[in-house]
C-alpha positions as CSV (number, residue, x, y, z in Angstrom):
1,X,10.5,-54.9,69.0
2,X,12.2,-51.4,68.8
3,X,11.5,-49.3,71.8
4,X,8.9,-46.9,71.7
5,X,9.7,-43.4,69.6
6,X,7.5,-40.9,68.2
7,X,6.1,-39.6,64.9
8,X,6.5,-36.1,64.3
9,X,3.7,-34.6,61.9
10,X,3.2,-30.9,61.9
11,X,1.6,-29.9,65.2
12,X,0.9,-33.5,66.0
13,X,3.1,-36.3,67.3
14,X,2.6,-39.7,67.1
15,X,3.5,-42.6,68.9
16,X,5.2,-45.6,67.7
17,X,6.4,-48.7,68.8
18,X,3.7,-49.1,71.6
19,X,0.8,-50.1,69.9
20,X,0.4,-50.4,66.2
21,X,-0.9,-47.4,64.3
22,X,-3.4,-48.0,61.7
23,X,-4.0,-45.9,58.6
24,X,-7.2,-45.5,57.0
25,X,-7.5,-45.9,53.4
26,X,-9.9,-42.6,51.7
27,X,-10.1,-42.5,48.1
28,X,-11.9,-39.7,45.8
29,X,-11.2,-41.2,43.0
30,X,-12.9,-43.1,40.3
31,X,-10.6,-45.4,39.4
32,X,-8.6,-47.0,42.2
33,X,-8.8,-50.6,42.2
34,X,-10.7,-51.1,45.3
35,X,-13.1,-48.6,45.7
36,X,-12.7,-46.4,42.5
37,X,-15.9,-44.1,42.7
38,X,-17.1,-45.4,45.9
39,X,-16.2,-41.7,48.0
40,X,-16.3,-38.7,44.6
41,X,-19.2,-37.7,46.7
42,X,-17.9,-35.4,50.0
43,X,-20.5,-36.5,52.2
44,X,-20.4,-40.0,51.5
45,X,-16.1,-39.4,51.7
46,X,-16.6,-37.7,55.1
47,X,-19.2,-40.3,56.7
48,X,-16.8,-42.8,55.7
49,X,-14.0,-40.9,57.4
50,X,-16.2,-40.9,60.2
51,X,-16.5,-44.3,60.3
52,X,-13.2,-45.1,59.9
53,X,-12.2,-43.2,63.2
54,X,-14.7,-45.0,65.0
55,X,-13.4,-48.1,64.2
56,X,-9.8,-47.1,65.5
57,X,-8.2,-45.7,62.8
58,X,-5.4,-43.3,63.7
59,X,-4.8,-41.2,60.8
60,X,-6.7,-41.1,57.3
61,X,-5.3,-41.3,53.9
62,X,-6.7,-39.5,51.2
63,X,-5.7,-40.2,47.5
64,X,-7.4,-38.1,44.8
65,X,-5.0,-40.0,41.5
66,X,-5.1,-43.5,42.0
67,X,-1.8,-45.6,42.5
68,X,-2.9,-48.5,41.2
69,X,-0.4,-50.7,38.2
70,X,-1.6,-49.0,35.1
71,X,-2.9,-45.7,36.2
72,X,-3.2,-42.9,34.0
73,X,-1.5,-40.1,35.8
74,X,-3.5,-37.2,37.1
75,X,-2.5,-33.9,36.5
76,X,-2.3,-31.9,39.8
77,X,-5.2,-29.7,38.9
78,X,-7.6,-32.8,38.6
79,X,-6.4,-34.0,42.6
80,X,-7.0,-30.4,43.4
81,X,-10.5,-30.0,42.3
82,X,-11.4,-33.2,44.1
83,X,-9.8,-32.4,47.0
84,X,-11.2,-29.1,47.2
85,X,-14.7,-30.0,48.9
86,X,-13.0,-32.2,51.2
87,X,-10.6,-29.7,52.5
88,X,-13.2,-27.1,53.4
89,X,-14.7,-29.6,55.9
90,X,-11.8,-31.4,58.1
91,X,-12.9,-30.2,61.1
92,X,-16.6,-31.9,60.7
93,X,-14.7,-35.2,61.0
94,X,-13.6,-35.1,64.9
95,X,-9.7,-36.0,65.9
96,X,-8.5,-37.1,62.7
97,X,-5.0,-36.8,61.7
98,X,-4.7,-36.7,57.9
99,X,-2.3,-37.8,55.7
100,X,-2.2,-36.9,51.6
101,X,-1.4,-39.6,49.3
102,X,0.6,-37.8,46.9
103,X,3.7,-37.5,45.0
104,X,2.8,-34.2,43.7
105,X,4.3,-30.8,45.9
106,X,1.5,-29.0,44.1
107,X,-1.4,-30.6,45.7
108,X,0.9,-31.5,49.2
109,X,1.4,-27.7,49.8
110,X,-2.3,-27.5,49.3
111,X,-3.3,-30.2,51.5
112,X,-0.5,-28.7,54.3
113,X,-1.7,-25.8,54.2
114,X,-5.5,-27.0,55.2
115,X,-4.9,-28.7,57.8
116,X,-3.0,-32.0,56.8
117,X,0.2,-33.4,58.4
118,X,1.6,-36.1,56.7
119,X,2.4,-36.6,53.1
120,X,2.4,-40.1,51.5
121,X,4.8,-40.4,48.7
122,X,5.1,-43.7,46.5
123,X,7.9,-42.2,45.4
124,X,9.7,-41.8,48.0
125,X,10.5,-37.9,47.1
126,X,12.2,-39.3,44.3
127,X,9.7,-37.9,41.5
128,X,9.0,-34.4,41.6
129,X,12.5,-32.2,43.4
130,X,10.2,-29.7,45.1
131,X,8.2,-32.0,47.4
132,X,10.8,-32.6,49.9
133,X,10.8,-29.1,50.4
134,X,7.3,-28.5,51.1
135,X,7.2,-30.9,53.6
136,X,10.3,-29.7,55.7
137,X,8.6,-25.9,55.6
138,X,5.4,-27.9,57.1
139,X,7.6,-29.7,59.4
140,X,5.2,-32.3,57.8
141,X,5.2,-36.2,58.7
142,X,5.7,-38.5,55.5
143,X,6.3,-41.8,54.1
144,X,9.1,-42.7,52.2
145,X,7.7,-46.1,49.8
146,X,9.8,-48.0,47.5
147,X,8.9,-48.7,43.8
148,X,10.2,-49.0,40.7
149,X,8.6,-49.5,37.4
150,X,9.5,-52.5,36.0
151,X,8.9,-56.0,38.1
152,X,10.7,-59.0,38.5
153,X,14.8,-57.5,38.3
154,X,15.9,-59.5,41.0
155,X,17.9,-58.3,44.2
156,X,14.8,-56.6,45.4
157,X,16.0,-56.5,49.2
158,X,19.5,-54.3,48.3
159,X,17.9,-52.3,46.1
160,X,14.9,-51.4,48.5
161,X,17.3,-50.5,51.2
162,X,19.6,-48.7,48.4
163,X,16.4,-46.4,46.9
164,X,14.8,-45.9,51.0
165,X,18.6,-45.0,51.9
166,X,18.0,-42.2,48.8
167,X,14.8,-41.1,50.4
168,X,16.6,-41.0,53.8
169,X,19.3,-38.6,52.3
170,X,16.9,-36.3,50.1
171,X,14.9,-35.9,53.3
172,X,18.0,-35.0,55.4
173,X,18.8,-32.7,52.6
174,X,15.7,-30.6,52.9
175,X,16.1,-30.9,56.4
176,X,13.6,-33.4,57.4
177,X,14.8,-34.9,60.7
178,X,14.3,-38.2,60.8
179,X,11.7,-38.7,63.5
180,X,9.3,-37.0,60.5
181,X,10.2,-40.4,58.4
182,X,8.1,-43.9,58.1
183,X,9.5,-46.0,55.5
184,X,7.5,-48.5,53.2
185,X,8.7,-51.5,51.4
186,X,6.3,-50.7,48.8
187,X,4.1,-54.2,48.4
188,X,2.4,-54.4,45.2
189,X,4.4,-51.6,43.3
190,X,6.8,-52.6,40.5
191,X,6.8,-56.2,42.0
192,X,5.1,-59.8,41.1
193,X,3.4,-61.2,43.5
194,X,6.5,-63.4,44.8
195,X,8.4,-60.1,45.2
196,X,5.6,-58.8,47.1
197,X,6.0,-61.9,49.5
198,X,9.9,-60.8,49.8
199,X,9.2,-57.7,50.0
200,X,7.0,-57.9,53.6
201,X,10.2,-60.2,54.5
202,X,12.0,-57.5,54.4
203,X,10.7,-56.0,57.4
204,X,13.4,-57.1,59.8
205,X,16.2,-55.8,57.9
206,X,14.5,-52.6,57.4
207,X,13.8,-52.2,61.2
208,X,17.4,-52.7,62.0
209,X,18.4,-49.7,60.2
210,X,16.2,-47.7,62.6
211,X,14.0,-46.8,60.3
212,X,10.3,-47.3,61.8
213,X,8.3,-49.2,58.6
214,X,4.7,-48.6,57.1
215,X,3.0,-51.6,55.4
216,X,0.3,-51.5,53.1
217,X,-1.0,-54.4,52.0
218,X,-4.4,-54.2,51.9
219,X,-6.5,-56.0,49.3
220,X,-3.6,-56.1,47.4
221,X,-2.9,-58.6,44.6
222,X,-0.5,-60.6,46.7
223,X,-3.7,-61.7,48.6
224,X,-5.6,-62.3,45.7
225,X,-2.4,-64.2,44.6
226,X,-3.0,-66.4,47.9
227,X,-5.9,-67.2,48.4
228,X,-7.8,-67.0,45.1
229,X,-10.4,-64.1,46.3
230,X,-11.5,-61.4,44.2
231,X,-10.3,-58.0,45.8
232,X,-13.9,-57.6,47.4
233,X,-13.2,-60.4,49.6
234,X,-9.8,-60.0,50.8
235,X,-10.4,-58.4,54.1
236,X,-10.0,-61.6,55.7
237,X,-6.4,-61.7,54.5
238,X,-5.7,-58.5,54.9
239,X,-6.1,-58.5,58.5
240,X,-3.9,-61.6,58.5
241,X,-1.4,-60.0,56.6
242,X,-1.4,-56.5,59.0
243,X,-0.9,-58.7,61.7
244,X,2.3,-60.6,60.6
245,X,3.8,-57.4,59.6
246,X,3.5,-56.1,63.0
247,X,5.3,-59.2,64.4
248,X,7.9,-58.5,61.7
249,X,8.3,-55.6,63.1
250,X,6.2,-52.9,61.4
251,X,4.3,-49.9,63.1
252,X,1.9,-48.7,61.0
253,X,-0.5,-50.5,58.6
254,X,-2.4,-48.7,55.8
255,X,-6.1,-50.3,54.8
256,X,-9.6,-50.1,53.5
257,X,-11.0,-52.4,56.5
258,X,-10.5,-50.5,59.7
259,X,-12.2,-52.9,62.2
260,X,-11.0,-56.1,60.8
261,X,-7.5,-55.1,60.7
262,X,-7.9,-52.6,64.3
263,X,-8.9,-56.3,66.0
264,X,-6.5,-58.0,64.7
265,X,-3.2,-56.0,65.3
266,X,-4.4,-55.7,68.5
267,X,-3.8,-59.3,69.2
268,X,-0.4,-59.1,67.3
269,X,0.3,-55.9,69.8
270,X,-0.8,-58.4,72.7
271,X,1.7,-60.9,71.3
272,X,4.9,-59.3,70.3
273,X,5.2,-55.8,72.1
């Protein structure tokens, strides 16, 4: 494993390398595939939050336009007026470090500027020019994911390293150092469920470019793919799956099931750091 470095975020830094950090997954959205609807409601969104920290969560995630293959986009006013309630009551969930699931420098200048320190962009920074940007004037922490549109073109592991290479250099071009930078391979975006597979492979290769890796593979269809379990039931996996990237090498993990997946990297930390 790489030694130890940290994770700068705004005003907060984060350690890597040590033990693994775990993201928690908050959606207020109606239509993600996991929990669409579940957390429209800021109370139920905040207890959940809540809960989430308890179980060892490190940073939360919120996403207000779902990712999911498919998705209608969602214009930046819609994220905005669901993220409004939410950002007027950070501080009633104690601790947290939050993160904005975003590729949008609209609604990431918003969510900066209450309070959040990381930006998560599927994109990479590759969709929308201004967002690299905004999070260089934050000095904000993001995450750099691979995707691509169209599944199954073959040579996946050169051109993930080419397009995270491109998110490397538009970061360095806004002058985002990188210690702000986790990159993800992207598992479940533009790929089949055998790319998926190659995908979380990958981990190795992306490690020995010094870049410290993000994995989210959490209820994904790779699992489903697996083991035959509807998405409701793949928690089981998914804290298998969290785990094996951590002995590929990852740092951070990115899930709906906190304790399941906060046990389990714990043994893989026991193991392999």
């Amino acid at each position: 494993m790489p030694a130890p470095s940290l994770w700068r975020a705004g005003g907060t830094v984060l350690a890597l390398g040590s033990a693994t950090l775990v993201m928690g997954i908050l959606n207020v959205t109606p239509d993600s595939f996991s929990d669409g609807g579940c957390y429209l409601d800021v109370d139920q969104a905040l207890a959940h939050a809540r809960r989430m920290m308890a179980a060892g969560a490190g940073v939360i995630d919120v996403g207000a336009e779902s990712t999911r293959p498919g998705a209608t986009p969602v214009p930046a006013a819609v994220q905005l007026a669901r993220l409004g309630p939410l950002f007027e009551r950070l501080d009633e969930v104690a601790g947290a470090v939050w993160s904005i699931d975003t590729t949008s420098a609209e609604v990431a200048e918003a969510a900066l500027g209450k309070g959040f320190q990381i930006v998560n962009d599927v994109w990479g920074l590759q969709q929308d020019p201004a967002l690299a940007g905004v999070v260089a004037s934050h000095r904000a922490g993001v995450v750099l994911m691979h995707n691509r549109k169209v599944e199954n073109q073959g040579q996946l592991k050169e051109e993930i390293v080419r397009f995270l290479t491109t998110s490397q250099e538009i970061a360095a071009r806004a002058g985002i150092a990188p210690e702000q930078t986790v990159v993800d391979p992207g598992v479940g975006f533009g790929k089949t469920a055998e790319e998926s597979i190659e995908a979380l492979r990958l981990i190795p290769a992306l490690v020995e470019r010094g870049w410290r890796v993000l994995v989210g593979v959490s209820r994904k269809r790779v699992l489903g793919y697996l083991t035959g379990r509807p998405v409701g039931e793949r928690a089981q996996a998914t804290a298998v799956a969290s785990a094996l990237a951590v002995a590929l090498g990852a740092d951070v993990v990115r899930v709906h099931d906190v304790q399941e997946v906060v046990e389990a990297v714990a043994v893989a930390d026991r193991l392999v750091r």
